[in-house]
C-alpha positions in Angstrom: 162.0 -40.3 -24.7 158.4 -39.1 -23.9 157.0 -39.5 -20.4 153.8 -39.0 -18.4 152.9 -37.2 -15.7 153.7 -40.0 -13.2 157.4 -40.1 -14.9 156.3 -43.2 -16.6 158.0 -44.0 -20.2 155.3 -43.8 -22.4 157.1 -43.3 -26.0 160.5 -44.5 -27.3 161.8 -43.3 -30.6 164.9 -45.1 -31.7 167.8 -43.1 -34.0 166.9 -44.8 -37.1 162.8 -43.5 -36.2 161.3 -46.4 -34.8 158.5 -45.5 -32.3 157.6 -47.5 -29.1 154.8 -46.9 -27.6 154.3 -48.3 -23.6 151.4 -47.9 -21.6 150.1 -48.9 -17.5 147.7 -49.8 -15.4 146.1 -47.8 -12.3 148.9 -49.4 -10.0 152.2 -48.1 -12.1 152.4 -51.8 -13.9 153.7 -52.4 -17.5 150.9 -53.8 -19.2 151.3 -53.4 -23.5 154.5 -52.2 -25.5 153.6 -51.5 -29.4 156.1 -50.8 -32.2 153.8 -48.5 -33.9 156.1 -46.9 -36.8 159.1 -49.5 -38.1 161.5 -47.3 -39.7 162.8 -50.1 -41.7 160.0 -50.6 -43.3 159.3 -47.1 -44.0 162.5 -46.6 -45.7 161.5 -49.5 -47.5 158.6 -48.0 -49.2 160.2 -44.7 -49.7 162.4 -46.4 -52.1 159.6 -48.2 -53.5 157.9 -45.1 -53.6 160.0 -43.6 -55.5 160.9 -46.7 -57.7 157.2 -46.0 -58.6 156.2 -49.7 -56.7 153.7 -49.9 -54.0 154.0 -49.9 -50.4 154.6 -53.2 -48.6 152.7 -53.9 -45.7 154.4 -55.5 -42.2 154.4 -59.1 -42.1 151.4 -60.9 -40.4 153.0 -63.1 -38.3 155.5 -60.3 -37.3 155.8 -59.6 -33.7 155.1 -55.3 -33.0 154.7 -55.8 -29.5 153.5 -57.7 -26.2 151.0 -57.6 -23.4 152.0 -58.2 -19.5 150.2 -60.0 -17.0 150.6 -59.3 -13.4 149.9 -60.5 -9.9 150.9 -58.1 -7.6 154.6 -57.1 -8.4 155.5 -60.4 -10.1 154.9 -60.5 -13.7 153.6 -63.9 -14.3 152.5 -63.4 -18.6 153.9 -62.3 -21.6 152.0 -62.4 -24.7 152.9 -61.6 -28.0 150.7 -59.1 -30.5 151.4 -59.9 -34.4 151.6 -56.9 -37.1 147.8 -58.0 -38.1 146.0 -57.6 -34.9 146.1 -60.9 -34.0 147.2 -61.8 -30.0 149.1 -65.0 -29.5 147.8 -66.4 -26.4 148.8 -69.6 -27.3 152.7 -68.2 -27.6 152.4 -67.2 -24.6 155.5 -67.4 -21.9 154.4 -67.8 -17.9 156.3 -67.1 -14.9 155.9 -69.4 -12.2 157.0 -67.8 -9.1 157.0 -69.1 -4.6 154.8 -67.1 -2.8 156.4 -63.6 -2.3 159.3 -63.8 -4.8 159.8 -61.7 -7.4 162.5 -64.1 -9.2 160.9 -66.9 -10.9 161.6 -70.7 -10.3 159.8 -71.8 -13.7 159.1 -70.9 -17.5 156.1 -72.7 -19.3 155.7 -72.1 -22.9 153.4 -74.0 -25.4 153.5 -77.0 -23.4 156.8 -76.9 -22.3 158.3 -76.4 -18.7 161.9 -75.2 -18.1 163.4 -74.5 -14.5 165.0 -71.1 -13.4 168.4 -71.2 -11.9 168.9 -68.1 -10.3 172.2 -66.7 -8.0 172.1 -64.6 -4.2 170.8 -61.7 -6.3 167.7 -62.9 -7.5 169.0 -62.9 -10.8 168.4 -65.4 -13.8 171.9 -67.3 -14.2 170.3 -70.6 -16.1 167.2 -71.9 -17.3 166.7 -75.6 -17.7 165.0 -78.3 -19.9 163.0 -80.5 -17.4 166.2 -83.5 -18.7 168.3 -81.2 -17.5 169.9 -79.4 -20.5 170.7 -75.8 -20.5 168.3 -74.0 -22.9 169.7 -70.4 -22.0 172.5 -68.7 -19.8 174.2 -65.5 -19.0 175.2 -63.6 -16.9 175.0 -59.9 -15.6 178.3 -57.8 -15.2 178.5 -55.6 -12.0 175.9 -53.4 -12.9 173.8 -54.7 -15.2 175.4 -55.1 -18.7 173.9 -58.7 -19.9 176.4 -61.3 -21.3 174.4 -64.5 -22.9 176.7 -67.9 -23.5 176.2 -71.4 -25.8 174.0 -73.6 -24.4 173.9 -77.3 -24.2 170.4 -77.6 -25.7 169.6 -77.9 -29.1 168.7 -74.9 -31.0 165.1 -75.9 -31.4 165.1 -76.6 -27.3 166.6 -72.6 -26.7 164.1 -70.2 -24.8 164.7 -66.1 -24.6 164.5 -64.2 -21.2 164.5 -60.5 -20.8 164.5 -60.9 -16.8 167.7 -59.2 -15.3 168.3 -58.2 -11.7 165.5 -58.8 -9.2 162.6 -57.1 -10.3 164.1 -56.0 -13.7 162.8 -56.8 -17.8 164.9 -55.6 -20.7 163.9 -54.4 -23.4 165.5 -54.8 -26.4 164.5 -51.8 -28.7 165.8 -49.7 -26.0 168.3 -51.4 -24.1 167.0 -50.1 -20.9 165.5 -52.4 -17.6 162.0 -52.1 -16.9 162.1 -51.7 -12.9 158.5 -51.5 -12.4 158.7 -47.6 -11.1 161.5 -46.5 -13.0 164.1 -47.6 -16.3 167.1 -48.6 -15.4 170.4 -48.1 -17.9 172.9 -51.0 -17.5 175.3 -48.7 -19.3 175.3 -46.0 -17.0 174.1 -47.8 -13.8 171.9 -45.2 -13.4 167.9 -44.5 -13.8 166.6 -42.1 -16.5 164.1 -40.7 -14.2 164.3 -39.5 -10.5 163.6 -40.8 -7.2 159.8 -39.7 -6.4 161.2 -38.9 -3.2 163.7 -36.7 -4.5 166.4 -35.3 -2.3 164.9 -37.4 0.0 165.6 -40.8 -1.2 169.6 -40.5 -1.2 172.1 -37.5 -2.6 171.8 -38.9 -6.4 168.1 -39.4 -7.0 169.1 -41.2 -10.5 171.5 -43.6 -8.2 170.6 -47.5 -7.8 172.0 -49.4 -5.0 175.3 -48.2 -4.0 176.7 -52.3 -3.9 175.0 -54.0 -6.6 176.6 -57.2 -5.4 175.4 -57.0 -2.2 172.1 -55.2 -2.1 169.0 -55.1 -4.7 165.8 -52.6 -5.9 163.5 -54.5 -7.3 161.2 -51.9 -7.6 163.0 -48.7 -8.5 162.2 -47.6 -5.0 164.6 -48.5 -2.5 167.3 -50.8 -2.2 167.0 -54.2 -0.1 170.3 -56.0 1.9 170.7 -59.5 0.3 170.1 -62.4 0.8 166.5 -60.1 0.0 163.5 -61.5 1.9 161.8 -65.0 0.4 159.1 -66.6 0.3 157.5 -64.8 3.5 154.1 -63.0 3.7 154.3 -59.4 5.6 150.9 -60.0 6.4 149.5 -62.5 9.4 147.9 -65.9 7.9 144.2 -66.1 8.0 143.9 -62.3 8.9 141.8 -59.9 7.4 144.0 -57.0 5.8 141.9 -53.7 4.9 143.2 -51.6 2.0 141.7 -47.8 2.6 142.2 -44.3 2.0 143.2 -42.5 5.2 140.0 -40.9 6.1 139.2 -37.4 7.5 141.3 -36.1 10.2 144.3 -38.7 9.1 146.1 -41.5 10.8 149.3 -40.7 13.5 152.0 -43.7 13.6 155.2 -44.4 14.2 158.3 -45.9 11.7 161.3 -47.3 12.9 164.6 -46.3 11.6 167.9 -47.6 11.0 171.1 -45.5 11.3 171.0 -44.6 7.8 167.9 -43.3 7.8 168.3 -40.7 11.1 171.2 -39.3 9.2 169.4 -39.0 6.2 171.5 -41.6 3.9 168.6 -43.5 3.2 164.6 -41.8 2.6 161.7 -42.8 4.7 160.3 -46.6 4.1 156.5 -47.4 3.4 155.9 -49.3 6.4 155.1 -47.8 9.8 152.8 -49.0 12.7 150.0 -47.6 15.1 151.5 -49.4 17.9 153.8 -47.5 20.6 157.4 -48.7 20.3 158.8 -49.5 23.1 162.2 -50.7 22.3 164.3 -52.4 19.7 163.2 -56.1 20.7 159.6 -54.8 19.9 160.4 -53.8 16.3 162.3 -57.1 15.7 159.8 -59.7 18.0 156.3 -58.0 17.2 156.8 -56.1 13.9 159.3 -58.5 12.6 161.9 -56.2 10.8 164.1 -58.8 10.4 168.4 -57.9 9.7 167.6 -58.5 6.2 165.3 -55.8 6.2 167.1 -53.3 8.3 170.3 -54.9 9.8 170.3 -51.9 12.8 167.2 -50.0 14.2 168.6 -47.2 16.9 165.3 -44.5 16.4 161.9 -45.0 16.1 159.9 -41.4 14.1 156.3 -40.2 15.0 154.5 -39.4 11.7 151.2 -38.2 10.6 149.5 -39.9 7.0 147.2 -37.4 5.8 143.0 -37.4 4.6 143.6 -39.6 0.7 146.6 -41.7 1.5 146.0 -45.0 0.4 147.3 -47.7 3.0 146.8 -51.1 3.8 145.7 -51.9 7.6 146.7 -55.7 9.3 148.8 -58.0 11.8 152.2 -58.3 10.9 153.2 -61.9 9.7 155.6 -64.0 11.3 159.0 -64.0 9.3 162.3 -66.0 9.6 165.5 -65.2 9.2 169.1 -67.2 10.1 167.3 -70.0 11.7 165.1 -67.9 14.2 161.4 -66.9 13.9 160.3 -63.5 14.9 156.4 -64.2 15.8 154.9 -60.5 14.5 151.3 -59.9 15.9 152.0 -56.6 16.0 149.8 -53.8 13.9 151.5 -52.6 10.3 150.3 -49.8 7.8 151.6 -50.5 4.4 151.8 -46.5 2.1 150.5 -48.3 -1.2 151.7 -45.9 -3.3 155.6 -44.6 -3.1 155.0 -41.2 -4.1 152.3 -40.4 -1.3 155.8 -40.6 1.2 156.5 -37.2 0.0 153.0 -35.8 1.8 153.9 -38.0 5.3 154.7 -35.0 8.0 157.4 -35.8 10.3 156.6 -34.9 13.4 159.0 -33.9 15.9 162.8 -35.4 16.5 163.4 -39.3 16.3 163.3 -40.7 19.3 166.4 -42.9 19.9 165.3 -46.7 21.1 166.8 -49.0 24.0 168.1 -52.4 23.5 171.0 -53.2 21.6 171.0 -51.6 18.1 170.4 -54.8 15.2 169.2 -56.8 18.4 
């Protein structure tokens, strides 16, 4: 394994001598893989070589690779690159996703639309023929180790997937789950490289959730509760949201906390707010942490983003959770970029909140 210095898996060399190349875009995002040296082949025209033949070239119409489309942190393309240069657009396989979802409900691919069944996770359990046949199935064991099964369809009506839980995209020369910040191994149920918060982030920086069946990390960040958030903007409808760097002299806010993050189970999140928080029934009404983001709050932390920090600025959006809406209209910065939490100074002890913990 070679990596960058953002801990971002740029190389992969399989035992046989197979290299992989990967590379990103400004925002951390997957964009190409490349199979640049096929040891099979190789070995192939040593032995030709040697045989006094010449060298075989790779196939055309063989697949070395792909290229990713994003939008946002749902990856919505995948397009495959053949051995002569040539990109198959027209191969191409589309995500459809809701609004704020990072599991798709729909596959489209040369002209034909299939339907994602997914379970609680977020995770891809079926994926259906608009007749209703079962093109593909699996299933995931308790931390990640994929299980496919015979489907109804007929071969020529079978699809692939490489989605596995939320937020994650297997890759098959590796084995390992593309989790947007970090690779995941299903085998270890661990991640090859660290938290960027360290220490910080939890005892085991290499750890994913501690209950995969009842909590997600579709990012390689942090974990979420499930059910995980759907289909909700954070942001207030028809409001303008300002993405800046923090300018000179900084910006002070505050964060609320859960339990688990004043004892320092849990790291610091990436949202916080320039508002004074009153009490508990402020950070649930007017901020709209809802249980399924943070099932107690009990302190709320002053903080201080320093002069380059890139944040996003706006109202809160309204969000619903177990029948009930919680209205936000309160102000929320957004820390863009996960490893800028690391510079955030804590200022002072948390303040402990009134009002019912969870309320």
């Amino acid at each position: 394994y070679h990596w960058d210095a953002h801990n971002q898996l740029t190389e992969f060399i399989t035992p046989e001598g197979t290299r992989w190349r990967y590379r990103y875009d400004a925002f951390g995002r997957r964009i190409s893989k490349r199979k640049e040296v096929d040891s099979t082949l190789e070995a192939t025209n040593l032995k030709r070589w040697l045989d006094g033949l010449p060298d075989l070239e790779p196939k055309p119409t063989a697949i070395i690779g792909y290229d990713y489309l994003w939008s946002g942190d749902q990856l919505i393309e995948e397009t495959p690159v053949y051995a002569d240069g040539t990109v198959g657009y027209e191969q191409s396989i589309h995500w459809l996703y809701e609004p704020g979802k990072l599991t798709p409900s729909a596959r489209y691919e040369q002209g034909q639309l299939h339907y994602v069944v997914s379970d609680h996770q977020g995770t891809v359990r079926e994926i259906c023929t608009e007749a209703g046949k079962v093109a593909w199935a699996g299933r995931l064991f308790t931390w990640g180790e994929p299980e496919f099964w015979t489907v109804s369809a007929r071969k020529e009506e079978t699809v692939s997937c490489n989605l596995r839980f939320c937020g994650q995209y297997e890759d098959e020369e590796s084995g390992l789950f593309y989790n947007r910040f970090r690779y995941y191994s299903p085998e270890t149920g661990q991640y090859l490289s660290p938290d960027p918060l360290g220490l910080a982030g939890g005892v085991n920086p290499y750890g994913y959730v501690h209950d995969p069946v009842s909590f997600v990390d579709p990012l390689g960040l942090s974990m979420l509760a499930l059910p995980a958030p759907r289909g909700t903007d954070p942001w207030m409808p028809n409001t303008p949201i300002e993405s800046i760097v923090a300018s000179k002299g900084g910006i002070y806010a505050n964060m609320a906390l859960s339990p688990e993050q004043v004892s320092g189970k849990w790291g610091l999140g990436s949202w916080a707010t320039t508002d004074a928080i009153p009490d508990v029934g402020y950070v649930r009404e007017k901020l709209a942490v809802i249980p399924e983001f943070k099932k107690e709050i009990s302190h709320v932390q002053r903080i201080f983003i320093p002069e380059g920090t890139r944040i996003q600025v706006g109202i809160v959006g309204p969000q619903k959770s177990g029948g009930q809406i919680y209205s936000g209209g309160g102000t929320q910065v957004q820390i863009l970029n996960r490893r800028d939490l690391n510079k955030i100074f804590i200022l002072g002890e948390p303040r402990k909140l009134t009002g019912k913990c969870g309320a």
